[in-house]
PQR file of N, CA, C, O and H, with PARSE charges and radii, in Angstrom:
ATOM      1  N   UNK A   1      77.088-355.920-152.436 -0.4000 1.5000
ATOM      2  CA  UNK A   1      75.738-356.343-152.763 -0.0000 2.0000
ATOM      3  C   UNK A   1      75.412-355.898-154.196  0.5500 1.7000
ATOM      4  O   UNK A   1      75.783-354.762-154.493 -0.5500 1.4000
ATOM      5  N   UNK A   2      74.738-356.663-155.183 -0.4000 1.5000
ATOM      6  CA  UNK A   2      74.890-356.569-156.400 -0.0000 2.0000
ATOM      7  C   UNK A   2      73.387-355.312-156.489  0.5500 1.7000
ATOM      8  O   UNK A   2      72.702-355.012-155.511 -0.5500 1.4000
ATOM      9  H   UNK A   2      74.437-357.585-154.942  0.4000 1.0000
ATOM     10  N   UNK A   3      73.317-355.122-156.985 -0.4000 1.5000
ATOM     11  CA  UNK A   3      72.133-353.283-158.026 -0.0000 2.0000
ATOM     12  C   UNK A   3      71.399-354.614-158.562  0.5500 1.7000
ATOM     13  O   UNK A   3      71.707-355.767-158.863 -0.5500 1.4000
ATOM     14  H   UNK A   3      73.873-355.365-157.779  0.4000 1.0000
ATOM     15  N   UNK A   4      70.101-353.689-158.504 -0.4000 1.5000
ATOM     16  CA  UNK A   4      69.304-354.486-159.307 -0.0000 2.0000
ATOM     17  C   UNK A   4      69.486-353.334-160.579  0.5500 1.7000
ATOM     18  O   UNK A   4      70.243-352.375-160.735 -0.5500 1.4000
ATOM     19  H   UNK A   4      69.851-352.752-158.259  0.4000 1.0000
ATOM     20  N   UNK A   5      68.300-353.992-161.463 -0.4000 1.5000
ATOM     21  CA  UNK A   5      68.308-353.622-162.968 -0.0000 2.0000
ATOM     22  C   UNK A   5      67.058-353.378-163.237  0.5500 1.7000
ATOM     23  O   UNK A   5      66.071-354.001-162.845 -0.5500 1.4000
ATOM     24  H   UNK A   5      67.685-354.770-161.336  0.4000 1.0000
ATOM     25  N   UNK A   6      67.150-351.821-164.384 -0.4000 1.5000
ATOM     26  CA  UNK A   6      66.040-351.416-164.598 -0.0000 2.0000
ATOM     27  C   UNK A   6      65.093-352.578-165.934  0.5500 1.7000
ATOM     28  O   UNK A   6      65.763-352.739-166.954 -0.5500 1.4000
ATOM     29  H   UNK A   6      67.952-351.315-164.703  0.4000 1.0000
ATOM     30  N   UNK A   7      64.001-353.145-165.933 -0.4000 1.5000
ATOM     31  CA  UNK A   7      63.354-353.778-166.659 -0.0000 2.0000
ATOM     32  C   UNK A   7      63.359-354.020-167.922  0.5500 1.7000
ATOM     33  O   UNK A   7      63.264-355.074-168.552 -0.5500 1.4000
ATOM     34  H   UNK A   7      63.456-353.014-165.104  0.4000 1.0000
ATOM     35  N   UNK A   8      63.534-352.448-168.378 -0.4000 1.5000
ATOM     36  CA  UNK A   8      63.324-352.266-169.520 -0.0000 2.0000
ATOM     37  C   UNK A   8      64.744-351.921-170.627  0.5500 1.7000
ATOM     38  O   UNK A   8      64.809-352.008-171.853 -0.5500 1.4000
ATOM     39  H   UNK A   8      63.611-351.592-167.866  0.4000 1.0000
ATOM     40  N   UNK A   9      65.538-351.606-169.851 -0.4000 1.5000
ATOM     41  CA  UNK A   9      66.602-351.347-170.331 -0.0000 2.0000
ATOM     42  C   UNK A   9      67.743-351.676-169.837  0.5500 1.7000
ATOM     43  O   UNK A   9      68.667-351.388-170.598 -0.5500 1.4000
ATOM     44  H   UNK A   9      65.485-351.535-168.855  0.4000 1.0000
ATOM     45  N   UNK A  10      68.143-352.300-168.600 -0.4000 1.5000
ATOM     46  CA  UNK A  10      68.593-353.026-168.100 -0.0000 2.0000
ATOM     47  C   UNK A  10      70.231-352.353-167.324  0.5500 1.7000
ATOM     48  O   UNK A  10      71.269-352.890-166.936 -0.5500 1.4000
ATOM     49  H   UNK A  10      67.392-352.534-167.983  0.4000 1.0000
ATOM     50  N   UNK A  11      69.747-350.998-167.386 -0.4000 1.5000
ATOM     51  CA  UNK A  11      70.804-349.812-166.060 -0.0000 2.0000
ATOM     52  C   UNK A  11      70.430-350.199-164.775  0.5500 1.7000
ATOM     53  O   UNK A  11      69.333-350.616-164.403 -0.5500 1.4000
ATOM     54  H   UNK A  11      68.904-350.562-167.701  0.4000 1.0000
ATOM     55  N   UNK A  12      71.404-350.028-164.162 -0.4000 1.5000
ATOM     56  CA  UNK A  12      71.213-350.004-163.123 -0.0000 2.0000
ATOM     57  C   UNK A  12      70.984-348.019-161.950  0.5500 1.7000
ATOM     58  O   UNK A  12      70.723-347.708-160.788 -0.5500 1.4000
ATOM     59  H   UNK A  12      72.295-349.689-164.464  0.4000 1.0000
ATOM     60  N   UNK A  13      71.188-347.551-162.794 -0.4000 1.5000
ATOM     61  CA  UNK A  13      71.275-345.778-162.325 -0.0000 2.0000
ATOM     62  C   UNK A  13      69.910-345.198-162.524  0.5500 1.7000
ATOM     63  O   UNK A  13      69.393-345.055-163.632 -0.5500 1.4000
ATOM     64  H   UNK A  13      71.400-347.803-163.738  0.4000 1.0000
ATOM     65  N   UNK A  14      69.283-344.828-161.230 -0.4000 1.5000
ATOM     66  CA  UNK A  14      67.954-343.896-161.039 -0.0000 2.0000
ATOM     67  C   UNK A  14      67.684-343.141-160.483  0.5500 1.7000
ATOM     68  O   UNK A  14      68.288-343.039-159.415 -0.5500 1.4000
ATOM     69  H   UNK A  14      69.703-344.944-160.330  0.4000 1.0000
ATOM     70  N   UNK A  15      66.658-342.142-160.787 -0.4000 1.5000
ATOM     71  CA  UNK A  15      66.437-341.144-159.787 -0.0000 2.0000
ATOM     72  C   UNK A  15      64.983-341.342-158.827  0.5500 1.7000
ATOM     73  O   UNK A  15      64.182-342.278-158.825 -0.5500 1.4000
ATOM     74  H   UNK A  15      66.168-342.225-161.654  0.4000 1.0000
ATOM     75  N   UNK A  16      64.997-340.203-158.111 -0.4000 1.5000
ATOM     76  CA  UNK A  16      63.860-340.013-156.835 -0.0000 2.0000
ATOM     77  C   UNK A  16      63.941-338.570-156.820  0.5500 1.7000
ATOM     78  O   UNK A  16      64.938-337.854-156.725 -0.5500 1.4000
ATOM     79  H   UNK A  16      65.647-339.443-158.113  0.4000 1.0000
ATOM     80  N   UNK A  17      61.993-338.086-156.995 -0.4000 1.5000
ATOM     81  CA  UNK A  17      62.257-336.979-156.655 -0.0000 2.0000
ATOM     82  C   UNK A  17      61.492-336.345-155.270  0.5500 1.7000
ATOM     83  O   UNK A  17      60.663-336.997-154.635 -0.5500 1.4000
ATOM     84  H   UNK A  17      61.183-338.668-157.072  0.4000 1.0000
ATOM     85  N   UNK A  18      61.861-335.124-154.952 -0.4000 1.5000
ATOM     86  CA  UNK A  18      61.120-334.852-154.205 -0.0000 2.0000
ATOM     87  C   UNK A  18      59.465-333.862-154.499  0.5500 1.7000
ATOM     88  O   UNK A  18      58.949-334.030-155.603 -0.5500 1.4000
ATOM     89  H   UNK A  18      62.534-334.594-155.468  0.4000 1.0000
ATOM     90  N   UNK A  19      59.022-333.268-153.878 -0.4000 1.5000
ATOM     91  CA  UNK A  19      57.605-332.914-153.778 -0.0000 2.0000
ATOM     92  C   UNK A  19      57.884-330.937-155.057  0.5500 1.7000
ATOM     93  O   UNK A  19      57.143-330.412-155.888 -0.5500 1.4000
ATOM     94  H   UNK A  19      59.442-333.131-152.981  0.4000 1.0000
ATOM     95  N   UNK A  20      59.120-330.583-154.570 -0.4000 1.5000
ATOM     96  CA  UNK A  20      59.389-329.126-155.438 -0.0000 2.0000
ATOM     97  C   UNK A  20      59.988-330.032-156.525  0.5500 1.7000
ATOM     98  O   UNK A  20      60.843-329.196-156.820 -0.5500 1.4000
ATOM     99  H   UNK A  20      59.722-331.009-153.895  0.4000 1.0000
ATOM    100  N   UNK A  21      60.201-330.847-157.202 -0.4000 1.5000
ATOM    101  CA  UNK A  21      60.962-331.332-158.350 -0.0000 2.0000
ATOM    102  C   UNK A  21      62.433-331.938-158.199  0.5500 1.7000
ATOM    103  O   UNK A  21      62.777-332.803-159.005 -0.5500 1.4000
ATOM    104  H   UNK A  21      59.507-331.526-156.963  0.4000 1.0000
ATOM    105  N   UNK A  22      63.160-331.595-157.375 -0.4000 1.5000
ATOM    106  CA  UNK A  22      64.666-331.801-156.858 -0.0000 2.0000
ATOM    107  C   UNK A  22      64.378-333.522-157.254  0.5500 1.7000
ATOM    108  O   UNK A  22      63.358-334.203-157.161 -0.5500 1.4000
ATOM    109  H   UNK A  22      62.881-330.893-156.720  0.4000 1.0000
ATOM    110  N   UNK A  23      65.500-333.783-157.634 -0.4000 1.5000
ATOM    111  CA  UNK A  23      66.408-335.506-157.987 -0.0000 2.0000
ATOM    112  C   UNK A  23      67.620-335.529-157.526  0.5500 1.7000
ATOM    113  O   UNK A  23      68.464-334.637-157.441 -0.5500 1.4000
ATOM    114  H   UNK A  23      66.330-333.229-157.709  0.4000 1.0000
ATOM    115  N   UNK A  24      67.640-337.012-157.132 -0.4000 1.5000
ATOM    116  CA  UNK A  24      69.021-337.480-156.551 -0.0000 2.0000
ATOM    117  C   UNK A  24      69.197-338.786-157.205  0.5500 1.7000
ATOM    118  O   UNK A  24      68.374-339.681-157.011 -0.5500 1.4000
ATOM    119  H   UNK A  24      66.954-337.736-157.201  0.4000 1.0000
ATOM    120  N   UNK A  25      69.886-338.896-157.718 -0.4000 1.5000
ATOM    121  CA  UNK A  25      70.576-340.751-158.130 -0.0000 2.0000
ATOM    122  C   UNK A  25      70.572-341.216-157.151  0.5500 1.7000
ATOM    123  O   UNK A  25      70.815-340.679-156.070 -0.5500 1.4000
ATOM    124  H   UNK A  25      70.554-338.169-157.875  0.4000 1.0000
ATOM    125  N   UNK A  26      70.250-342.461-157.401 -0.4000 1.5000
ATOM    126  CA  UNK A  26      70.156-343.577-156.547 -0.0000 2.0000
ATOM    127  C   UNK A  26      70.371-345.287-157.591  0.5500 1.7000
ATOM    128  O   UNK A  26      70.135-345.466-158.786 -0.5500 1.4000
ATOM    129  H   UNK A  26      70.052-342.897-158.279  0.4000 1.0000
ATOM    130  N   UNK A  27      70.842-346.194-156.642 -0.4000 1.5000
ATOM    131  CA  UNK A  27      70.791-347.636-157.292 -0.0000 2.0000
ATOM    132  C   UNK A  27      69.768-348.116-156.421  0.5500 1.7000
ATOM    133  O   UNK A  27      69.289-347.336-155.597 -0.5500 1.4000
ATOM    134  H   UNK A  27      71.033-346.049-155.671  0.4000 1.0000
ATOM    135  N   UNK A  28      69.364-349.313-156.493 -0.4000 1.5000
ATOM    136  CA  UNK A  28      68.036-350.543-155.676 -0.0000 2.0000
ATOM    137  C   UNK A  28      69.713-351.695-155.906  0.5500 1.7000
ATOM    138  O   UNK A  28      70.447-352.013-156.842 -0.5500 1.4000
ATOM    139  H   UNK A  28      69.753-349.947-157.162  0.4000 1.0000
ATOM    140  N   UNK A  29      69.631-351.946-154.505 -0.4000 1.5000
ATOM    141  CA  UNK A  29      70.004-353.169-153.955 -0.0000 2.0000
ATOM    142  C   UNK A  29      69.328-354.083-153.771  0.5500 1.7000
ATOM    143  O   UNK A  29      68.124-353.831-153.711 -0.5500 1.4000
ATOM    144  H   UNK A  29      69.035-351.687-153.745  0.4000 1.0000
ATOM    145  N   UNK A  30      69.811-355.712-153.579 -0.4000 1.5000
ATOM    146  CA  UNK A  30      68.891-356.782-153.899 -0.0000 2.0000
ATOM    147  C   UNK A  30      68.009-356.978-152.653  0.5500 1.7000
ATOM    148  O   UNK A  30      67.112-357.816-152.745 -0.5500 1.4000
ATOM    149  H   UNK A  30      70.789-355.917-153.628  0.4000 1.0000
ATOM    150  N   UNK A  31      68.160-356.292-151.485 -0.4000 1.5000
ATOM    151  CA  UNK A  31      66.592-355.980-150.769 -0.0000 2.0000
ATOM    152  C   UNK A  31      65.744-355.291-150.939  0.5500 1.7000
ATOM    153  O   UNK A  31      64.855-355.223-150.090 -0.5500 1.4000
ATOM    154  H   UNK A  31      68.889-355.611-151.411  0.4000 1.0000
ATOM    155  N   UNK A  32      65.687-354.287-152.449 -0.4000 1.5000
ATOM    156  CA  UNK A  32      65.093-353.418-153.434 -0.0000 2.0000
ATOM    157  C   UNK A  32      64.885-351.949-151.932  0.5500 1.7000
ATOM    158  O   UNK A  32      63.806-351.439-151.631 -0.5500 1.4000
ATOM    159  H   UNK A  32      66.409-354.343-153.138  0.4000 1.0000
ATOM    160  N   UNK A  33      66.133-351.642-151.336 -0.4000 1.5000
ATOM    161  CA  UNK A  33      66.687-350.585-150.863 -0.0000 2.0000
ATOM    162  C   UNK A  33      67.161-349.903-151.378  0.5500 1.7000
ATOM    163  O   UNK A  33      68.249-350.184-151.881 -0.5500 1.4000
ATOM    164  H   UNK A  33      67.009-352.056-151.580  0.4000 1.0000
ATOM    165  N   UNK A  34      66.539-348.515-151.544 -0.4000 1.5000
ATOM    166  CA  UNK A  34      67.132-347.169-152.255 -0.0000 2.0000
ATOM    167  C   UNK A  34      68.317-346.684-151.618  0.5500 1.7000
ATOM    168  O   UNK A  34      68.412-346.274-150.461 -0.5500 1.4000
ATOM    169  H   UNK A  34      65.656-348.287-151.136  0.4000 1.0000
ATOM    170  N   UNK A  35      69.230-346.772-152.506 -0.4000 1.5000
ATOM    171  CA  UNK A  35      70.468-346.351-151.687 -0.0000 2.0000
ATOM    172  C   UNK A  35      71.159-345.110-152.716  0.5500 1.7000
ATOM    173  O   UNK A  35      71.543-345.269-153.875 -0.5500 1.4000
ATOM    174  H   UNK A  35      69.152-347.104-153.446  0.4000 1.0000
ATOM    175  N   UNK A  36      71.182-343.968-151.985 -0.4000 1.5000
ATOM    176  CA  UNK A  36      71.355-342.767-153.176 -0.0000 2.0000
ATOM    177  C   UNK A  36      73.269-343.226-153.435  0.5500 1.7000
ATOM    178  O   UNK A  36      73.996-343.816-152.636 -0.5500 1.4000
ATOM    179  H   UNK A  36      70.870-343.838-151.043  0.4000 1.0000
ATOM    180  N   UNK A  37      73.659-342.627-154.985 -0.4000 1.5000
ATOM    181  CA  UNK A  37      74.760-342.718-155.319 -0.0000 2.0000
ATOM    182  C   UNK A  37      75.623-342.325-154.310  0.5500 1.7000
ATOM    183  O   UNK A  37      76.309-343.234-153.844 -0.5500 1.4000
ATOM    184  H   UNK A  37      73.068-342.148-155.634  0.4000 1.0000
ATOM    185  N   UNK A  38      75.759-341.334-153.894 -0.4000 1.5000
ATOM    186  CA  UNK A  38      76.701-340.356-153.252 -0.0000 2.0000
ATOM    187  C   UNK A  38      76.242-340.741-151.599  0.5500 1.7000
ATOM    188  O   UNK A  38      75.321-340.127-151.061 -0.5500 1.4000
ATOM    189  H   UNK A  38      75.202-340.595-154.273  0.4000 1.0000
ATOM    190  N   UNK A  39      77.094-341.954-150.805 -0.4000 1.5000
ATOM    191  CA  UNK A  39      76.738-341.890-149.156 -0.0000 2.0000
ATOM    192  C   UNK A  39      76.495-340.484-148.504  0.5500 1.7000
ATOM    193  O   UNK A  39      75.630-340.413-147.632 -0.5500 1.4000
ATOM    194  H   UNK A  39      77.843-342.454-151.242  0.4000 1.0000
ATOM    195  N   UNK A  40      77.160-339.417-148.845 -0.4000 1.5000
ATOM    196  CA  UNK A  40      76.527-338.092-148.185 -0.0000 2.0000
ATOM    197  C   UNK A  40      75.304-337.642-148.449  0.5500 1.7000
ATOM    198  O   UNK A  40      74.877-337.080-147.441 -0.5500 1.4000
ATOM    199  H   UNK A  40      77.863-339.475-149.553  0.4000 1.0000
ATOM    200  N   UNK A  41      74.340-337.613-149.540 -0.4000 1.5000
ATOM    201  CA  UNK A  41      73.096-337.279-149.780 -0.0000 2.0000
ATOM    202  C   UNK A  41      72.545-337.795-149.278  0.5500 1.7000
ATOM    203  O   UNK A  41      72.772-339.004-149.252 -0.5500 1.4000
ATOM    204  H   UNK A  41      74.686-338.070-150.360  0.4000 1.0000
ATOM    205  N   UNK A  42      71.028-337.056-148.248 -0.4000 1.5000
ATOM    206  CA  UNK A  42      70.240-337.526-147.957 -0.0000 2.0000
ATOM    207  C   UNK A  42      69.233-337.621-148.241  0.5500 1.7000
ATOM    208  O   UNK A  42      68.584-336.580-148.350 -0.5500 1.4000
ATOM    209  H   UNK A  42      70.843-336.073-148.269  0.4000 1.0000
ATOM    210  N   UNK A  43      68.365-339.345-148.593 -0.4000 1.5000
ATOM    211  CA  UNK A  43      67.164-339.453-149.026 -0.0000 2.0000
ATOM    212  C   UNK A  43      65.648-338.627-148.607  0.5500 1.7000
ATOM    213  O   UNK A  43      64.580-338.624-149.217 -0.5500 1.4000
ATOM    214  H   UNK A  43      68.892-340.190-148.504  0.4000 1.0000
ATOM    215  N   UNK A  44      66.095-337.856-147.143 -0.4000 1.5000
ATOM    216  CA  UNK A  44      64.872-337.523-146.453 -0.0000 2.0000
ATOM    217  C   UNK A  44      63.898-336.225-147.327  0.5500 1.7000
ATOM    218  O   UNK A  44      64.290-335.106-147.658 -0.5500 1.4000
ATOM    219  H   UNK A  44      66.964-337.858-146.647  0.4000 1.0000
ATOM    220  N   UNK A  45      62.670-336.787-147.514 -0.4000 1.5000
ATOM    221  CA  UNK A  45      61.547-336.222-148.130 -0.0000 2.0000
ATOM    222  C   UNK A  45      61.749-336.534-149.746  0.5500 1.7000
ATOM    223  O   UNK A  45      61.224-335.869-150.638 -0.5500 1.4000
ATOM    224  H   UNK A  45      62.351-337.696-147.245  0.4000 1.0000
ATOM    225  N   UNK A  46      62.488-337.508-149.913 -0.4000 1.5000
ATOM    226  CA  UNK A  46      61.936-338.159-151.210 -0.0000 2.0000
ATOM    227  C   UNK A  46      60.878-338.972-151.552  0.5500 1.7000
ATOM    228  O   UNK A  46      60.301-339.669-150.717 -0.5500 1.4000
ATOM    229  H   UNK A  46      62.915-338.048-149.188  0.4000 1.0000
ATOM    230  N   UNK A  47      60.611-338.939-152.595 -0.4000 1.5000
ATOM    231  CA  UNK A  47      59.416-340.131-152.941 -0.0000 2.0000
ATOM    232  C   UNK A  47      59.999-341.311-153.169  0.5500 1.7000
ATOM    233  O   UNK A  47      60.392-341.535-154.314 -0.5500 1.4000
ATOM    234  H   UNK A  47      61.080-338.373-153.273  0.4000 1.0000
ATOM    235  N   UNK A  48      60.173-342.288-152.157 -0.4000 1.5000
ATOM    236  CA  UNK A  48      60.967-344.093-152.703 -0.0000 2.0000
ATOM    237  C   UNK A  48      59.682-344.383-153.227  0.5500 1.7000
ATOM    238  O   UNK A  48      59.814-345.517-153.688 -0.5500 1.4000
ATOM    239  H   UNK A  48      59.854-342.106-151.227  0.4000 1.0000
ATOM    240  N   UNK A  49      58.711-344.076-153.391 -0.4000 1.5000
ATOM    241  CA  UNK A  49      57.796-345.528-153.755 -0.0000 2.0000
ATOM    242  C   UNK A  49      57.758-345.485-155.512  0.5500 1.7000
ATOM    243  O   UNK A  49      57.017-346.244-156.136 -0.5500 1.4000
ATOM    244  H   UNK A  49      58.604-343.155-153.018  0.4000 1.0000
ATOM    245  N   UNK A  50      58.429-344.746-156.017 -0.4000 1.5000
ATOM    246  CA  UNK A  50      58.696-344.213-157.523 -0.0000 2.0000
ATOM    247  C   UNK A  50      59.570-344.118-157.829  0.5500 1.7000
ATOM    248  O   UNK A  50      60.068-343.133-157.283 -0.5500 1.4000
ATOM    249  H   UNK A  50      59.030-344.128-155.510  0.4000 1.0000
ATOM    250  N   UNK A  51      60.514-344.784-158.753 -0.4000 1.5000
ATOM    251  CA  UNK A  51      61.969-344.653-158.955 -0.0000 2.0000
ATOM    252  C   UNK A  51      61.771-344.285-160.846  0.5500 1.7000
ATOM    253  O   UNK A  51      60.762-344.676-161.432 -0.5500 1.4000
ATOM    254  H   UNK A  51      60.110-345.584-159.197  0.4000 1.0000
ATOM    255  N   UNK A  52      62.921-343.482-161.603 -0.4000 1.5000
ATOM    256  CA  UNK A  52      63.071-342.941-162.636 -0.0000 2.0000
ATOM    257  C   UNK A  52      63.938-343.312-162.967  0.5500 1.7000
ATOM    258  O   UNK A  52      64.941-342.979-162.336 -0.5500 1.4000
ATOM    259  H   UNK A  52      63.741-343.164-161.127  0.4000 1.0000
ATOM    260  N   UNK A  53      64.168-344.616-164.659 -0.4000 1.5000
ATOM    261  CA  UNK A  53      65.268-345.253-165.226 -0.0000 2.0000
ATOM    262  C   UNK A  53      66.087-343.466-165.638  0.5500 1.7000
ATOM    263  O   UNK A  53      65.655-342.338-165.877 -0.5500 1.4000
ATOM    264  H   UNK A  53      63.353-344.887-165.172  0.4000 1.0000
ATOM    265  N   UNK A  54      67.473-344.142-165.519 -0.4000 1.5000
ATOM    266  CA  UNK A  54      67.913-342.452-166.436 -0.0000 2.0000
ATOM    267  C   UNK A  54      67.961-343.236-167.596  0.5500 1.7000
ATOM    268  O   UNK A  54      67.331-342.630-168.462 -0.5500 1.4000
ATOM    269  H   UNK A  54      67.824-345.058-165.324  0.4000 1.0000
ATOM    270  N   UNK A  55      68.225-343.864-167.855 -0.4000 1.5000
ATOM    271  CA  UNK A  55      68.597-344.840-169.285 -0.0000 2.0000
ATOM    272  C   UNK A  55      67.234-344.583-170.534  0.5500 1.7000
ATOM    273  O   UNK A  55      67.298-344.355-171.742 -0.5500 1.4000
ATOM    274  H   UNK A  55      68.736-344.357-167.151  0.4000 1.0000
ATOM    275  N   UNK A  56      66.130-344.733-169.659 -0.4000 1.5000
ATOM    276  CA  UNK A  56      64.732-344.699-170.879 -0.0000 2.0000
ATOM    277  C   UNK A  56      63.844-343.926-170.057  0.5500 1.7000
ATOM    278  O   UNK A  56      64.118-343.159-169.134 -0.5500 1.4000
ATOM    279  H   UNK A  56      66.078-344.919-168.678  0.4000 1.0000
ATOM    280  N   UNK A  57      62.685-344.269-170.566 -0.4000 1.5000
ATOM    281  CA  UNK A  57      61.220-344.141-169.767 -0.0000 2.0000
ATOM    282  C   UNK A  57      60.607-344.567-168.925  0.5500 1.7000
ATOM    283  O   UNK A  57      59.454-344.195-168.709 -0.5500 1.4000
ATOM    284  H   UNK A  57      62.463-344.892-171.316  0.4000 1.0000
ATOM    285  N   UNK A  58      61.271-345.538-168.170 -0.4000 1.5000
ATOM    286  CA  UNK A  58      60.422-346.197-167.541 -0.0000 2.0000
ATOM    287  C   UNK A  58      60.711-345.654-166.066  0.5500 1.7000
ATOM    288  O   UNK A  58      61.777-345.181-165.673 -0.5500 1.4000
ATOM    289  H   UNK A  58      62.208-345.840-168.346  0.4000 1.0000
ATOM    290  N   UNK A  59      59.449-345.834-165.280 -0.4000 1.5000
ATOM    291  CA  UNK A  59      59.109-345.050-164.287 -0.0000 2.0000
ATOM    292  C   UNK A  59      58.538-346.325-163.044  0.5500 1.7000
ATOM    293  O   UNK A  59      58.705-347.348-163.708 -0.5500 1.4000
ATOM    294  H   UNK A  59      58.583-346.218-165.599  0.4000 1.0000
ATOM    295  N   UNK A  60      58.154-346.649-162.092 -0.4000 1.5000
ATOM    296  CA  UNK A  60      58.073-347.354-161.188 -0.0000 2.0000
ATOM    297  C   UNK A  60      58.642-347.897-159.959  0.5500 1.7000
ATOM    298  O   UNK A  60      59.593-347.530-159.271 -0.5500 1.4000
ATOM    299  H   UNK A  60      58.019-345.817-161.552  0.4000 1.0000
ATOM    300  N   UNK A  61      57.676-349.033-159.842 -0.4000 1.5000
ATOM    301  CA  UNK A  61      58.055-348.876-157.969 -0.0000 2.0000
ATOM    302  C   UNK A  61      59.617-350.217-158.156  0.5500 1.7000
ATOM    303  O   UNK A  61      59.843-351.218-158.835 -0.5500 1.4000
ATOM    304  H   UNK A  61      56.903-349.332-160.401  0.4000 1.0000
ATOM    305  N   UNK A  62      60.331-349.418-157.099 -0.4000 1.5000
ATOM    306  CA  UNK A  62      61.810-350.398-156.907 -0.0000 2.0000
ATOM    307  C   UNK A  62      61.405-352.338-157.039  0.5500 1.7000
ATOM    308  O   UNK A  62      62.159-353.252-157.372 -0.5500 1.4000
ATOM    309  H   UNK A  62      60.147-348.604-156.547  0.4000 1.0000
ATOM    310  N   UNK A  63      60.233-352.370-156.709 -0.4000 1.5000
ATOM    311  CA  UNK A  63      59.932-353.813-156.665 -0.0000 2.0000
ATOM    312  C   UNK A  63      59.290-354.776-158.098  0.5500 1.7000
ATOM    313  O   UNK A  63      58.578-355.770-158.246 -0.5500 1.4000
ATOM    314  H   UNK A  63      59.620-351.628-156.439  0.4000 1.0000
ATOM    315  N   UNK A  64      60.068-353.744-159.031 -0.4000 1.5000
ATOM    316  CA  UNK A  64      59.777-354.642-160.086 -0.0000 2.0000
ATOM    317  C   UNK A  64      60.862-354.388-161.165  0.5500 1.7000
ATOM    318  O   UNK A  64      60.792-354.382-162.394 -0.5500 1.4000
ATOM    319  H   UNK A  64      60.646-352.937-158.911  0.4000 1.0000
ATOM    320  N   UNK A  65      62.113-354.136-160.116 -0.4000 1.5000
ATOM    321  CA  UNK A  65      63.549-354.401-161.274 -0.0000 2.0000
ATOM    322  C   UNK A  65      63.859-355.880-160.709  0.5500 1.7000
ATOM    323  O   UNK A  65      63.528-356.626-159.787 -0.5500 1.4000
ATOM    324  H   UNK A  65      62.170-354.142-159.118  0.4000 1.0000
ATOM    325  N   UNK A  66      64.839-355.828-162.026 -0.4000 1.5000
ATOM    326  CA  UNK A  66      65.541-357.273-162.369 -0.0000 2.0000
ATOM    327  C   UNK A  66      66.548-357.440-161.229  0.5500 1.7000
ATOM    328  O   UNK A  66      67.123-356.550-160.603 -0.5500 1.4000
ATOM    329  H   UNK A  66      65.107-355.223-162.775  0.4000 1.0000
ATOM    330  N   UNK A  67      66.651-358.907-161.077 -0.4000 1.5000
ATOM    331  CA  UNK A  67      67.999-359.334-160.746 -0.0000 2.0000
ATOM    332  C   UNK A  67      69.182-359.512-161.808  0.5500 1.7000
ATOM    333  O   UNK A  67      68.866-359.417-162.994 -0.5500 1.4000
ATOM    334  H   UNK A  67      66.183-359.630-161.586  0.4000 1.0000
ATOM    335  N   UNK A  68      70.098-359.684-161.583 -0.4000 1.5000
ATOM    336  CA  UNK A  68      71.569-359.832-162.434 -0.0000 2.0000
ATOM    337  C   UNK A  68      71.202-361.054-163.294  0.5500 1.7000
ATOM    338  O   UNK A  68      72.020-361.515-164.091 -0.5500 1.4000
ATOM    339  H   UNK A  68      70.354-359.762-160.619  0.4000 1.0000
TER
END
């Protein structure tokens, strides 16, 4: 399943954090599903509704990256 793409800069690699600061990489798949890099990490008590380009600045919700 193809990654979507960050807007502004056009990576596909982001983070999520949780509530103490902790980040995990993650990509958005084209059902704009957070799927962290590493299948062993678990997403539980992250914030999905906020995703972090690593590439630039840009900050927002999974539902407004690019398709391919």
């Amino acid at each position: 399943m193809k990654k979507l793409l960050c807007p502004q800069c056009k990576i596909q690699r982001f983070r999520v954090k949780n509530e103490i600061g902790e980040s995990v990489v993650v990509t958005v798949n084209e059902n704009h599903e957070i799927e962290p890099l590493y299948p062993d990490v678990s997403l539980e008590g992250y914030d999905l509704e906020t995703i972090y380009c690593l590439g630039c600045s840009w900050s927002g919700s999974p539902k407004k990256l690019l398709k391919h």
